[in-house]
BAFI-3210 file (N, C-alpha, C; in Angstrom, 3 decimals, decimal comma, padded with zeros to 6 digits):
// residues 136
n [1|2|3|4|5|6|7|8|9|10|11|12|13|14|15|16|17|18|19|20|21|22|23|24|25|26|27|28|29|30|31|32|33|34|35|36|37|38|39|40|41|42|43|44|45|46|47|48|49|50|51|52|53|54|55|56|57|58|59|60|61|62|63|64|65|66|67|68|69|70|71|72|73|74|75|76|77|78|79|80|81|82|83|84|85|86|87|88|89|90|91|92|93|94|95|96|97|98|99|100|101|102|103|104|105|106|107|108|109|110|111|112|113|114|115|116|117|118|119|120|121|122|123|124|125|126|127|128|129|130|131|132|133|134|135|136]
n.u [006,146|003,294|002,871|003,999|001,937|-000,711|-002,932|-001,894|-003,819|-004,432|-002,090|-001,768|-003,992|-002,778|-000,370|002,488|002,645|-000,217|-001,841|-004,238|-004,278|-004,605|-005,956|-008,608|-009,259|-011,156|-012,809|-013,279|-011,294|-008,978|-007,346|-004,965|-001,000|001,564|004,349|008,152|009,674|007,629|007,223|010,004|010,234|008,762|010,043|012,488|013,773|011,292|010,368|008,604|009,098|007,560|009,257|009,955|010,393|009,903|007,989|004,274|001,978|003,643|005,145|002,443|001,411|004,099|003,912|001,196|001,779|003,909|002,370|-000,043|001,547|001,220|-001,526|-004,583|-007,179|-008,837|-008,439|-008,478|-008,094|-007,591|-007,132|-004,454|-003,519|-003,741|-002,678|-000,103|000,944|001,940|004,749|005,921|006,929|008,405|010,055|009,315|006,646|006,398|005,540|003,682|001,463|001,276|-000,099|-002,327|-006,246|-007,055|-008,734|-009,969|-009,490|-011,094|-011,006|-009,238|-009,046|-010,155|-007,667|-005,674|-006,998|-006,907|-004,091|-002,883|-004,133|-002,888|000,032|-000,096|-001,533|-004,498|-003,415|-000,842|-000,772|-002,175|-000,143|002,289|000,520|000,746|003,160|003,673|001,905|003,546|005,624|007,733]
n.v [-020,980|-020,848|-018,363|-018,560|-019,901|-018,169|-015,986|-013,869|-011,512|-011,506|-011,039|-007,920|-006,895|-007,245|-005,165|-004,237|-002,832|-003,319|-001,825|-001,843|-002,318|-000,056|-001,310|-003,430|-006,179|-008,479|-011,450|-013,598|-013,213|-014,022|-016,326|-016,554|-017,589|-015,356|-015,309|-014,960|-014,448|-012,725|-010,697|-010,089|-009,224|-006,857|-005,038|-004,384|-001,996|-000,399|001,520|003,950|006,823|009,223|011,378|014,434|014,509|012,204|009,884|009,958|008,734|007,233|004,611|004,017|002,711|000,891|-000,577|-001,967|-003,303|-004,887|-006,575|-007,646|-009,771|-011,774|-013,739|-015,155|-017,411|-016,816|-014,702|-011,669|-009,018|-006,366|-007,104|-008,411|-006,354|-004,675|-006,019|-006,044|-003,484|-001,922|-003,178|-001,638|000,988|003,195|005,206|008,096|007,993|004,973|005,527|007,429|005,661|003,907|004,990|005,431|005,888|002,635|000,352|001,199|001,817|-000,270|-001,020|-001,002|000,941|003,424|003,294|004,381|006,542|008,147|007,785|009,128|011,818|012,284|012,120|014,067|016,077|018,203|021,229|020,767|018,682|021,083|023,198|021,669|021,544|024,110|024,239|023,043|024,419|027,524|026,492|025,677]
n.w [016,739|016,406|015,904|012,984|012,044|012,111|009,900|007,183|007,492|010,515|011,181|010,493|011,340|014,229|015,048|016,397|019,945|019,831|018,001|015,494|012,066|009,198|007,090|006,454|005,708|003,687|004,679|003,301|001,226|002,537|003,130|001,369|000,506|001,121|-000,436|000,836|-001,260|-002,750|-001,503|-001,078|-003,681|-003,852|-002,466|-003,363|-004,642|-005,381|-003,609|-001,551|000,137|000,419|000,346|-002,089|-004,212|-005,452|-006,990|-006,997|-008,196|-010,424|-008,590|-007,190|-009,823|-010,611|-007,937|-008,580|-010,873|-010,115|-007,963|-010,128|-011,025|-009,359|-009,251|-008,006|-007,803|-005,605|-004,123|-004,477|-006,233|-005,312|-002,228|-002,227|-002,844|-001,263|001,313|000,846|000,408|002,485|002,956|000,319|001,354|003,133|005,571|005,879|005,166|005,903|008,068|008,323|007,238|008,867|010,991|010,131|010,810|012,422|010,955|008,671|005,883|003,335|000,492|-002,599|-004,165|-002,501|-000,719|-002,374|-003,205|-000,602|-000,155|-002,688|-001,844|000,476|-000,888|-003,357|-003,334|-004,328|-004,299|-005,191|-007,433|-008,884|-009,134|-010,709|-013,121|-013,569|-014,044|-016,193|-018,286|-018,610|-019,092|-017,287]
ca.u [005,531|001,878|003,029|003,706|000,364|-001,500|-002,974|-002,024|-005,052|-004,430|-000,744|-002,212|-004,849|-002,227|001,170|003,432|001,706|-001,392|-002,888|-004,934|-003,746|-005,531|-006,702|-009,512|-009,300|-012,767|-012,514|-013,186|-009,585|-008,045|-006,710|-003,670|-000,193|002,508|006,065|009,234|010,433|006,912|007,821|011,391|010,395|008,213|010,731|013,397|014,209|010,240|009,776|008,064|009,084|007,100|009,702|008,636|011,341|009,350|006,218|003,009|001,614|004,631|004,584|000,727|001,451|004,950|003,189|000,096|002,647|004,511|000,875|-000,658|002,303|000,364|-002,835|-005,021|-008,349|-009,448|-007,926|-009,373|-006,355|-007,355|-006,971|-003,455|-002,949|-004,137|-001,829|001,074|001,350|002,974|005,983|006,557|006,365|009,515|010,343|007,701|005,055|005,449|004,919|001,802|000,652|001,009|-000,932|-004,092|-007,102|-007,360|-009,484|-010,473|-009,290|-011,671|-010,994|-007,776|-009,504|-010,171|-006,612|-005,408|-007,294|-006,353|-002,196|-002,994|-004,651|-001,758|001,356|-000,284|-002,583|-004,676|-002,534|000,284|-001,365|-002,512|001,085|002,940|-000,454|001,243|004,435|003,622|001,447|004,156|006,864|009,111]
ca.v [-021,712|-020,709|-016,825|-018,536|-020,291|-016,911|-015,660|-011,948|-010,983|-011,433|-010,285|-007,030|-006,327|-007,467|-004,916|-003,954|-001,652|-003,711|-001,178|-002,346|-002,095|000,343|-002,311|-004,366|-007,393|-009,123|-012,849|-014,507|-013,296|-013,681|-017,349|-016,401|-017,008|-014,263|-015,561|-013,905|-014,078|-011,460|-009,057|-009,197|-008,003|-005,193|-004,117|-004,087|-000,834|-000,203|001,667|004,869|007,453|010,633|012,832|015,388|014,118|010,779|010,413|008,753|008,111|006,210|004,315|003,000|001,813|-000,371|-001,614|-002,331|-004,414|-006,281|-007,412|-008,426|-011,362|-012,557|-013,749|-016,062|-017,786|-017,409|-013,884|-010,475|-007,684|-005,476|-007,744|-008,414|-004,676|-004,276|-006,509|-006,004|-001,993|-001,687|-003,362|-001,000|001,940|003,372|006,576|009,019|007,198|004,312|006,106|007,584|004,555|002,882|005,997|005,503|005,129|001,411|-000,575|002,676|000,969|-001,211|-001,116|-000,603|002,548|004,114|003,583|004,795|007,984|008,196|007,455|010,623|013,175|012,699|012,349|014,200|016,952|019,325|022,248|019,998|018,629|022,670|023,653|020,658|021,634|025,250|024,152|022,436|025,156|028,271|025,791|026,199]
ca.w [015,653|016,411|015,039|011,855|011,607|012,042|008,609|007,200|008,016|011,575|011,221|009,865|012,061|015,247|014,989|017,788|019,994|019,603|017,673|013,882|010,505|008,825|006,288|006,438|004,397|003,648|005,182|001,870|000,635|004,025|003,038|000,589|001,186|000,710|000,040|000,727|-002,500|-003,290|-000,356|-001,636|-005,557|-003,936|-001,650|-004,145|-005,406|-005,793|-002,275|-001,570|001,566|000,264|-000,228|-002,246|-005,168|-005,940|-007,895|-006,474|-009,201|-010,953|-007,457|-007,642|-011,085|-010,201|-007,535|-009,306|-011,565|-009,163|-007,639|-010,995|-011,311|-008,380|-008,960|-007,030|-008,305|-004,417|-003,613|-005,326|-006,607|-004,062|-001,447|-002,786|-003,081|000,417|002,074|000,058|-000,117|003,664|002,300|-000,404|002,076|004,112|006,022|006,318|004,275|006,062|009,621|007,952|007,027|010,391|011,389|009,627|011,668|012,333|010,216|007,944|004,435|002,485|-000,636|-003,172|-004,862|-001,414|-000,336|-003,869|-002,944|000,600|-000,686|-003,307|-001,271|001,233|-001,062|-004,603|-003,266|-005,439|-004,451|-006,167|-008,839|-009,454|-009,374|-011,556|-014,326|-013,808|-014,818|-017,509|-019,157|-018,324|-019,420|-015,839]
c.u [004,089|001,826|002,370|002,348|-000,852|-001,495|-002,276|-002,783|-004,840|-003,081|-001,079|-002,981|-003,859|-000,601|001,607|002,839|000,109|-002,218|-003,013|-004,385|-005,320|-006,416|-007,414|-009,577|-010,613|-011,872|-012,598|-011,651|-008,676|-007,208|-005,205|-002,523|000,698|003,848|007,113|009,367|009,521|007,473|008,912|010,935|009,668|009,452|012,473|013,300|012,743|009,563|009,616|008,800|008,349|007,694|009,835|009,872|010,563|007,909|005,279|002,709|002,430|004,613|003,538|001,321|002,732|004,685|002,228|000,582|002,829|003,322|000,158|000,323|001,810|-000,694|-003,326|-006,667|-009,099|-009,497|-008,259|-008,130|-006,415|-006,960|-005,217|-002,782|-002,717|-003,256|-000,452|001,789|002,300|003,859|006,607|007,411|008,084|009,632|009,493|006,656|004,855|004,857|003,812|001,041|000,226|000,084|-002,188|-004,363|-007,491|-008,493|-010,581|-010,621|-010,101|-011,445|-009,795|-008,245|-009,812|-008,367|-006,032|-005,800|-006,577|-004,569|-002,330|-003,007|-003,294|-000,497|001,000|-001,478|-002,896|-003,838|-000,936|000,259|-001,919|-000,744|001,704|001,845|000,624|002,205|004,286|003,445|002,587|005,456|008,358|009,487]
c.v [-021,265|-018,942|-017,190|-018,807|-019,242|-016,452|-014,159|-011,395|-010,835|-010,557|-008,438|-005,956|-006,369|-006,345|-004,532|-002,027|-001,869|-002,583|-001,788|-001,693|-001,030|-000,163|-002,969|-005,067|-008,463|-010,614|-013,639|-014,359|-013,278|-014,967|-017,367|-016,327|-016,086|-014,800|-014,824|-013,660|-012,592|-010,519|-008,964|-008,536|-006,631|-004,338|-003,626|-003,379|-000,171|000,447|003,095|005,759|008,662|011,483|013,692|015,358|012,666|010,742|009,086|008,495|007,058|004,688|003,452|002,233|000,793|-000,812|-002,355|-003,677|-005,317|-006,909|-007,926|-009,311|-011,869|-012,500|-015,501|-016,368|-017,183|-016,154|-012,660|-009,557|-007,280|-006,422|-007,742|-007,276|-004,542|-004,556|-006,314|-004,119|-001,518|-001,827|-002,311|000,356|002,167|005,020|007,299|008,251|006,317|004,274|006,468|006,511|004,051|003,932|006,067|005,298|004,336|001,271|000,736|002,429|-000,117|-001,869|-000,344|000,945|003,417|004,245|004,379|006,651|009,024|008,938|009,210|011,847|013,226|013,014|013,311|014,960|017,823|020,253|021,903|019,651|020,194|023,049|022,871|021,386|023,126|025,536|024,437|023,713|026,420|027,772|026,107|024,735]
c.w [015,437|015,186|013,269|010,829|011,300|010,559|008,980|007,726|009,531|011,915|010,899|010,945|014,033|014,980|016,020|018,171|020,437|018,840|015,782|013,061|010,320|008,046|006,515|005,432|004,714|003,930|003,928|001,307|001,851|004,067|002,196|000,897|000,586|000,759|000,291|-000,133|-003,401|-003,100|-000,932|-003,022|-005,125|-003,247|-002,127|-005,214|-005,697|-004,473|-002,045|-000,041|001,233|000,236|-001,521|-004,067|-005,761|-006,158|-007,377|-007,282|-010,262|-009,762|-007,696|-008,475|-011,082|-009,745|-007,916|-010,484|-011,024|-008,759|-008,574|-011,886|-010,457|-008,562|-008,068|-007,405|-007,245|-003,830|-004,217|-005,367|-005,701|-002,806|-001,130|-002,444|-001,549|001,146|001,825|000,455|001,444|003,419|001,585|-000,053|003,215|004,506|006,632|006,111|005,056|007,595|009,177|007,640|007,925|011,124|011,214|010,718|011,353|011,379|009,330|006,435|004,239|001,285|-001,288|-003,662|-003,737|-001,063|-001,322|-003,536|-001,628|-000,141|-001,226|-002,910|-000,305|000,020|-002,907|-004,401|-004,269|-005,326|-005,525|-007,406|-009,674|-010,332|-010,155|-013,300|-014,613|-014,655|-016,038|-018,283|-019,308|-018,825|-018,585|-015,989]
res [x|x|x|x|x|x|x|x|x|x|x|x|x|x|x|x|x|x|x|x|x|x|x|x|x|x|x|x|x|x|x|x|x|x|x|x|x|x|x|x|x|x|x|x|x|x|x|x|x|x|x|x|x|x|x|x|x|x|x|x|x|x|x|x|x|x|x|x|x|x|x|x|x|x|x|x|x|x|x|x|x|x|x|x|x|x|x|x|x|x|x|x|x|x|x|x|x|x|x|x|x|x|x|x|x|x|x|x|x|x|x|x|x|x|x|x|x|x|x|x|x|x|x|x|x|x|x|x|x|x|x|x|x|x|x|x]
***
């Protein structure tokens, strides 16, 4: 019973292993709760593994959806984003994720970058521009 009492925030920063979420969630938005019924709409059909067939950038922006039907007078998007985006996350991605170095994430536009540079590198983004222009 005590588990359940524990905020995200603590769930986050506590995973098996004992080692920290890479997220840091500011204590002011650390009060919000998360229902199942959220985690289930992200984790339905809206879930990322990085293989090299699925688009990050499409990705961000469904999630970015599903999280702005949740708002919270009390709770800031990123915050939201922050806690939420593990869920979406399976396979590879979400072993890299659990990989970050602990408490490294601040902010949704840092992770956003982070997410990119791993799964949507310039050499990628070079080559996709290539396409395009060459029409392959």
């Amino acid at each position: 019973m005590a588990d359940e009492d524990r905020s995200i925030r603590a769930r986050l920063n506590q995973r098996a292993g004992a080692r920290a979420s890479c997220v840091v969630i500011p204590a002011a938005d650390a009060t919000m709760e998360i229902t199942p019924a959220f985690i289930n709409m992200i984790t339905s059909g809206y879930t990322f593994s990085g293989a090299s067939n699925e688009d990050s950038h499409e990705h961000l922006c469904r999630f970015a959806s599903i999280c702005d039907t949740m708002k919270s007078p009390t709770v800031s998007d990123d915050a939201i984003r922050l806690w939420m985006f593990s869920f979406s996350l399976i396979g590879n991605a979400s072993h890299w994720f659990q990989n970050l170095t602990p408490r490294s994430i601040t902010t949704w536009a840092q992770f956003e970058k982070v997410f990119l540079d791993k799964y949507f590198p310039p050499a990628l983004a070079m080559k996709r521009q290539e396409e395009i222009v060459t029409f392959k």
